[in-house]
VEXDO-703448 format. One line per 8 residues: number of its first residue (from 0); their letters; for each residue x, y, z of N, C-alpha, C. Coordinates in pm, whole numbers, plus 50000, padded with zeros to 5 digits. Layout:
// VEXDO-703448
NUM) A) X:Y:Z:X:Y:Z:X:Y:Z ~ ... .
//
This chain:
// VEXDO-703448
0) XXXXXXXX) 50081:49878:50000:50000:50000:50000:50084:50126:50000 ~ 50220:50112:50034:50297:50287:50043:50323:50312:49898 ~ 50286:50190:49770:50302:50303:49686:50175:50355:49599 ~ 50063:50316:49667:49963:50329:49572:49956:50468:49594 ~ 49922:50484:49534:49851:50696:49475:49772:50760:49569 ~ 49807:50852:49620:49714:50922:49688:49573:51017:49617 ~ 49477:51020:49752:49292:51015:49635:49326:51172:49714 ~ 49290:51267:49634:49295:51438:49641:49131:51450:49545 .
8) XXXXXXXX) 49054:51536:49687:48947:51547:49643:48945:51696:49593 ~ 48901:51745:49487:48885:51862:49403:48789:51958:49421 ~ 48765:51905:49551:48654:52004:49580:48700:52031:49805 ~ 48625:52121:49833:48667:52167:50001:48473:52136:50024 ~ 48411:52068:49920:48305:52033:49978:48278:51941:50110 ~ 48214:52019:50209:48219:51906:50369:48110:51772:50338 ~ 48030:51744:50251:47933:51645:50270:48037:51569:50184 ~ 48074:51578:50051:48188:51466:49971:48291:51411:50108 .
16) XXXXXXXX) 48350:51502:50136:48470:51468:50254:48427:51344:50339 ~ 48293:51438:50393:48210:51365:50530:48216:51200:50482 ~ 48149:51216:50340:48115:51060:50284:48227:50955:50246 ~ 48342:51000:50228:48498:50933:50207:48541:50890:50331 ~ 48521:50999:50445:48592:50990:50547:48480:50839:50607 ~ 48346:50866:50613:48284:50753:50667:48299:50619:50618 ~ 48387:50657:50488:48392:50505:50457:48524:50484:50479 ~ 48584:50564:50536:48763:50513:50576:48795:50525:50457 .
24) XXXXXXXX) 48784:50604:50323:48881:50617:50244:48944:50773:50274 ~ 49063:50759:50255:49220:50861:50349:49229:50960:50267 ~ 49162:51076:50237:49187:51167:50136:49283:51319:50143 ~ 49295:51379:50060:49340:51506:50083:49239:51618:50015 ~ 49182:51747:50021:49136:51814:49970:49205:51937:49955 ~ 49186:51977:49801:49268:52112:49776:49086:52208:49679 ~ 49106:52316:49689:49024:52410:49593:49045:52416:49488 ~ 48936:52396:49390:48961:52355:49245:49019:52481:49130 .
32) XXXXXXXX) 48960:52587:49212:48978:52681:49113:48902:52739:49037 ~ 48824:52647:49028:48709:52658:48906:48613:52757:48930 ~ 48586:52885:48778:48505:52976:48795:48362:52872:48777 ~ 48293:52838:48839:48202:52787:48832:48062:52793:48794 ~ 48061:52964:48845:47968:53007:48692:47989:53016:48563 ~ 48073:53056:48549:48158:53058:48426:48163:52948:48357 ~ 48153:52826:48398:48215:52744:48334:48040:52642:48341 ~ 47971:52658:48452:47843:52586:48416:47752:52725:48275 .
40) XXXXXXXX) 47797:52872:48268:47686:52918:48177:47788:52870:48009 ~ 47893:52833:47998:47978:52755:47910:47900:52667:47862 ~ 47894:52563:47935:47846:52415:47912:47695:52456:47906 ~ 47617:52526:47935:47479:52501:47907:47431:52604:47771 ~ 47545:52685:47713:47589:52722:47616:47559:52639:47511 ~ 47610:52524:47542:47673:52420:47424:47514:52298:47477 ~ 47428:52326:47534:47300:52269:47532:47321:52128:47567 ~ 47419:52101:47658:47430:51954:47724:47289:51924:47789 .
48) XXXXXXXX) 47290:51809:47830:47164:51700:47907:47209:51727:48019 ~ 47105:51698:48099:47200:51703:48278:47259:51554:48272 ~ 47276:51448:48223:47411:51379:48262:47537:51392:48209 ~ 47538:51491:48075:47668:51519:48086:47677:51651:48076 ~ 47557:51733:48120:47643:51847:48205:47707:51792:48362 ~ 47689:51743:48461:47717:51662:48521:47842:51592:48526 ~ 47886:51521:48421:48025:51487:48359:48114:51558:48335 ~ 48100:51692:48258:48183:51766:48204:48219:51817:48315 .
56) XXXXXXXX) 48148:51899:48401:48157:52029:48504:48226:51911:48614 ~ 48225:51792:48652:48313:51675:48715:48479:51704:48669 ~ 48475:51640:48540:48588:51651:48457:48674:51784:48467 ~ 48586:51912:48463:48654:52016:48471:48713:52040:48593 ~ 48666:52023:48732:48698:52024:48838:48795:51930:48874 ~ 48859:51816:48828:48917:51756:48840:49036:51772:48732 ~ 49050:51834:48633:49121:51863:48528:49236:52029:48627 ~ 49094:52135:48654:49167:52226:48739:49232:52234:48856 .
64) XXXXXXXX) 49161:52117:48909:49277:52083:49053:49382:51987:49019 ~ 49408:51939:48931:49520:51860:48885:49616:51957:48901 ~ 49587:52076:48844:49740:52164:48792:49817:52188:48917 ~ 49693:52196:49053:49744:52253:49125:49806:52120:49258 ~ 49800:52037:49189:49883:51906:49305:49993:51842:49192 ~ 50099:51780:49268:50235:51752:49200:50182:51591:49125 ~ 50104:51541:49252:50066:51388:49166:49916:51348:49262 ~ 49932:51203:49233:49828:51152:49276:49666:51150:49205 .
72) XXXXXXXX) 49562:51065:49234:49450:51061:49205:49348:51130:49248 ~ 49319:51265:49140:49271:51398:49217:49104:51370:49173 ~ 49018:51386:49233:48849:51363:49205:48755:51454:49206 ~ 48701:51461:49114:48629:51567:49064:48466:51510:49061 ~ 48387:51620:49168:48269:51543:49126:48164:51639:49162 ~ 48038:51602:49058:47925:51715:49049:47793:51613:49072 ~ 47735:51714:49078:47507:51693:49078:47481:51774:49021 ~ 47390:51705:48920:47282:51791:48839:47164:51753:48853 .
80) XXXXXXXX) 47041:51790:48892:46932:51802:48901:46792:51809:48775 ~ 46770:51725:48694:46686:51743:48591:46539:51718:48623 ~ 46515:51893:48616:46364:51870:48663:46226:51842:48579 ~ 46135:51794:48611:46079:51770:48549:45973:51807:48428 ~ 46012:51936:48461:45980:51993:48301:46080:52024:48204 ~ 46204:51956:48217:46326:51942:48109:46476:52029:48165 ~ 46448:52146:48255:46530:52178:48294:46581:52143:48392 ~ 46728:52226:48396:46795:52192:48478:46819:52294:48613 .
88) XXXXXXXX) 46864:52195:48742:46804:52275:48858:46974:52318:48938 ~ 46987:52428:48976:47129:52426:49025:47101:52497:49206 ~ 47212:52493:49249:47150:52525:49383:47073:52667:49417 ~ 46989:52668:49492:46923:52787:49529:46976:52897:49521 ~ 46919:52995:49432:47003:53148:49472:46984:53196:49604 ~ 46826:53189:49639:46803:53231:49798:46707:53178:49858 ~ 46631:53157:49959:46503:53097:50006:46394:53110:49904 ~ 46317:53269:49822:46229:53268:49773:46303:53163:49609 .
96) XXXXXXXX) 46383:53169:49566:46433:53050:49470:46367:52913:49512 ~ 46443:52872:49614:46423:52731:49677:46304:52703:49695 ~ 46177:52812:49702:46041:52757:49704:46037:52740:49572 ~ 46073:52812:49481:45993:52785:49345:46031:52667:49328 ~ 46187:52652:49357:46233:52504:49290:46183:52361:49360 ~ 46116:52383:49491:46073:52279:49507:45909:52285:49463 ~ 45834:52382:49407:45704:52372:49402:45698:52327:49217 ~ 45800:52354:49169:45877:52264:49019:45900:52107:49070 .
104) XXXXXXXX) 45926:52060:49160:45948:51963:49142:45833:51863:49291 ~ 45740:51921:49299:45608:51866:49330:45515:51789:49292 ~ 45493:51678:49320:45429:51565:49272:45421:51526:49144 ~ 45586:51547:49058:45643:51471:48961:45719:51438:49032 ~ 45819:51320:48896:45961:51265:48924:46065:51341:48886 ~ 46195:51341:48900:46276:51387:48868:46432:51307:48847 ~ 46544:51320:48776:46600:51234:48765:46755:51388:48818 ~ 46854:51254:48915:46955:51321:48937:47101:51275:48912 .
112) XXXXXXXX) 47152:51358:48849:47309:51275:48804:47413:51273:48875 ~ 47478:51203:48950:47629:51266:49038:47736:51178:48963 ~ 47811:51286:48938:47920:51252:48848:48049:51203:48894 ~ 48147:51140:48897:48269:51174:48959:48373:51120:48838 ~ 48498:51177:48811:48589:51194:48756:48737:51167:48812 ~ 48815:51081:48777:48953:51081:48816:49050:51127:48746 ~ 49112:51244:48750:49245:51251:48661:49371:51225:48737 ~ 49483:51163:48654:49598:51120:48657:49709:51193:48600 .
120) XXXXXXXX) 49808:51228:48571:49924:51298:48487:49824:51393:48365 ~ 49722:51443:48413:49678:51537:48338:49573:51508:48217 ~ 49517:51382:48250:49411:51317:48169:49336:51243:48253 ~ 49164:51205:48223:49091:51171:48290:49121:51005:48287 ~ 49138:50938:48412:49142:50794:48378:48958:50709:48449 ~ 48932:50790:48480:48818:50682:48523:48720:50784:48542 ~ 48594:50717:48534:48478:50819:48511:48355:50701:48530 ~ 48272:50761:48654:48121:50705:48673:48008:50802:48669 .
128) XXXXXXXX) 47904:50788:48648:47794:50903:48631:47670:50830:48696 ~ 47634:50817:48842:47544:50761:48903:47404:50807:48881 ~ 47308:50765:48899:47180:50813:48832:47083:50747:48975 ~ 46963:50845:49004:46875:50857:49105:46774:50894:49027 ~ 46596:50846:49084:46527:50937:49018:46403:50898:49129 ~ 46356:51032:49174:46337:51031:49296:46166:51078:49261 ~ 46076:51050:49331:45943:51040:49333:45886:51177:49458 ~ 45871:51281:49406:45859:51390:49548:45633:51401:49527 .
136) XXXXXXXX) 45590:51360:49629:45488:51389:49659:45426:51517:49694 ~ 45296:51532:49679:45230:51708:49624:45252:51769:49783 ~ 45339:51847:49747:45397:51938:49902:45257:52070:49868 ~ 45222:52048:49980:45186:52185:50009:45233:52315:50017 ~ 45197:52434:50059:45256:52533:50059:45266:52561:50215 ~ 45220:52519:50318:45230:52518:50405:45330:52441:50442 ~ 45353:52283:50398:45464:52251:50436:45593:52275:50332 ~ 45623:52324:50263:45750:52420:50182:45800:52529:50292 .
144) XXXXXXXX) 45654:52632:50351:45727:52707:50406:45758:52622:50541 ~ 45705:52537:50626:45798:52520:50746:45896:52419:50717 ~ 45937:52360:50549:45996:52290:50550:46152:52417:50553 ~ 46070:52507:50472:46281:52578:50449:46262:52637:50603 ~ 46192:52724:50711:46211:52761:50804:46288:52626:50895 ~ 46305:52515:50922:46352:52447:50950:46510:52392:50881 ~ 46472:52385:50746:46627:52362:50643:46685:52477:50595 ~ 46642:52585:50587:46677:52753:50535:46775:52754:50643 .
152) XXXXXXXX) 46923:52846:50618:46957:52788:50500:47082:52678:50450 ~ 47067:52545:50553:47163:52447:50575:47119:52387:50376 ~ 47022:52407:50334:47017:52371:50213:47024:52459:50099 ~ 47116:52543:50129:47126:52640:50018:47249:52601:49897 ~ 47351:52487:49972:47399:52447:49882:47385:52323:49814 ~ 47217:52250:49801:47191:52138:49746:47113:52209:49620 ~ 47184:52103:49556:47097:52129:49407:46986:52036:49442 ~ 46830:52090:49435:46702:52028:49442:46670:52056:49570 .
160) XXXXXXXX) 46728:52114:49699:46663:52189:49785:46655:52080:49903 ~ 46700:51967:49911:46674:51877:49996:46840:51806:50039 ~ 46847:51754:50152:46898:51648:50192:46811:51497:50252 ~ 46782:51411:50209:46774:51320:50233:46827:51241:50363 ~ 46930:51289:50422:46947:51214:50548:46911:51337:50655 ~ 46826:51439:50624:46771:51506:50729:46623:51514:50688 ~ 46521:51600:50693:46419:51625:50679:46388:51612:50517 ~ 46481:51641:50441:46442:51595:50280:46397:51514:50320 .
168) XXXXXXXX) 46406:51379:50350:46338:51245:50301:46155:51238:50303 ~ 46120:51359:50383:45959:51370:50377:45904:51435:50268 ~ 46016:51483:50137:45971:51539:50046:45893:51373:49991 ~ 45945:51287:49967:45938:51187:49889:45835:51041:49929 ~ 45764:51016:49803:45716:50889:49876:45785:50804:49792 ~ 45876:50796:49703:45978:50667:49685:46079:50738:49578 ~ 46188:50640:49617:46325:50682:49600:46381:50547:49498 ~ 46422:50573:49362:46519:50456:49257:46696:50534:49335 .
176) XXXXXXXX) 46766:50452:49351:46908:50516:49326:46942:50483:49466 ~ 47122:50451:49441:47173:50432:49565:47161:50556:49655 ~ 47198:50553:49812:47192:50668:49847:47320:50763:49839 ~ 47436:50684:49841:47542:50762:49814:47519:50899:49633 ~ 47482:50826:49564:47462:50891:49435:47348:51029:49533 ~ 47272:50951:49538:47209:51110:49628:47259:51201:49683 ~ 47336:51147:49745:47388:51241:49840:47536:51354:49817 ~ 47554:51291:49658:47645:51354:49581:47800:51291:49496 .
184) XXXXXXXX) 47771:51130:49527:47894:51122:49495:47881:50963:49494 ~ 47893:50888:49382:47864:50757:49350:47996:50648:49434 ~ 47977:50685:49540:48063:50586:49622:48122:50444:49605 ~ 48029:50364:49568:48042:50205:49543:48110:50218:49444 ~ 48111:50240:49299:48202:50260:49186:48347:50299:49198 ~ 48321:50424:49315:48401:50451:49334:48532:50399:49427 ~ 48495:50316:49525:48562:50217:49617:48594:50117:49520 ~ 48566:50048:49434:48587:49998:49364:48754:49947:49262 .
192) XXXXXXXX) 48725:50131:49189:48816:50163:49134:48967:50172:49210 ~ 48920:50254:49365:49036:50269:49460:49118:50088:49464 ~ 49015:50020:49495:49098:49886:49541:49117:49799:49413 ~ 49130:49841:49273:49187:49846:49165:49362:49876:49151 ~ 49326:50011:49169:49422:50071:49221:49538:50055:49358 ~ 49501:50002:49426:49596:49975:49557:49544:50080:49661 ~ 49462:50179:49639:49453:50281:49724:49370:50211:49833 ~ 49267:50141:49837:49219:50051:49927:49237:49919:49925 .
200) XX) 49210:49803:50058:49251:49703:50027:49157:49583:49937 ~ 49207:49509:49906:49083:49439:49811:49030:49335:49896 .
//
């Protein structure tokens, strides 16, 4: 194991971290860099799908934190939100946002992509794109507003307005998709690849 590659996550996101660290995989995190508006009004420019807008905006984040580590297996990973009237959902600008976006995604389905990306010496070597598609039941307007007075604004940085291992899960009366992919980051694939690699044990 001292020579397998060290896993450098591409993002200073605390829920990705949280979810590596719970599974005992040993990471490092650096800031990607990435203008991120910039680079998601790019890609939706060029009229991607949300699974590979999802991919790309992964790829890119993992492409820009490469430059900035000497080596190792740096990971890049996104959520995109495709709501159910074709667009795509990104995180809340502010509370009155987050109502609309959850009263958009009210007693339809919706499908969610979490991407993750590995680059190596400056090229992508491994790439999964996990897929969820989640069933949200007809919320009221009464419960929207005591749902964000309660989540306002610990959910301002979820794309789709929810966490699932807190009070999200009462948006929903049924759930397709692992929960890791939910929660942002296709884990199992990803453990996988590590003990491929030597980075975990097999």
């Amino acid at each position: 194991m001292t020579d397998a590659p060290r896993l450098v996550l591409a993002s200073q996101s605390a829920s990705r971290r949280a979810m590596l660290a719970a599974a005992g995989i040993a990471h490092d995190a650096v800031a990607n860099g990435l203008d991120e508006e910039a680079a998601k009004a790019a890609l939706a420019a060029e009229g991607l799908g949300a699974r590979d807008f999802a991919d790309a905006l992964a790829e890119l984040k993992a492409m820009r934190a490469a430059t900035r580590v000497s080596s190792g297996l740096v990971l890049g990973a996104d959520s995109v939100v495709a709501a159910p009237d074709g667009g795509l959902l990104d995180k809340p600008a502010g509370r009155d946002d987050a109502a609309t976006q959850l009263r958009r995604l009210s007693g339809a389905q919706h499908d969610l992509y979490s991407a993750a990306v590995i680059v190596e010496g400056g090229r992508p070597v491994w790439r999964h794109i996990g897929h969820a598609r989640l069933h949200v039941r007809a919320l009221s307007d009464a419960f929207i507003e005591a749902y964000l007075e309660a989540e306002w604004p610990a959910i301002s940085g979820c794309v789709g307005c929810y966490r699932v291992e807190g009070m999200g899960a009462q948006l929903f009366h049924r759930v397709e998709g692992d929960h890791w992919t939910i929660l942002g980051l296709p884990l199992l694939p990803l453990a996988a690849y590590l003990r491929d690699r030597g980075v975990l044990l097999s």
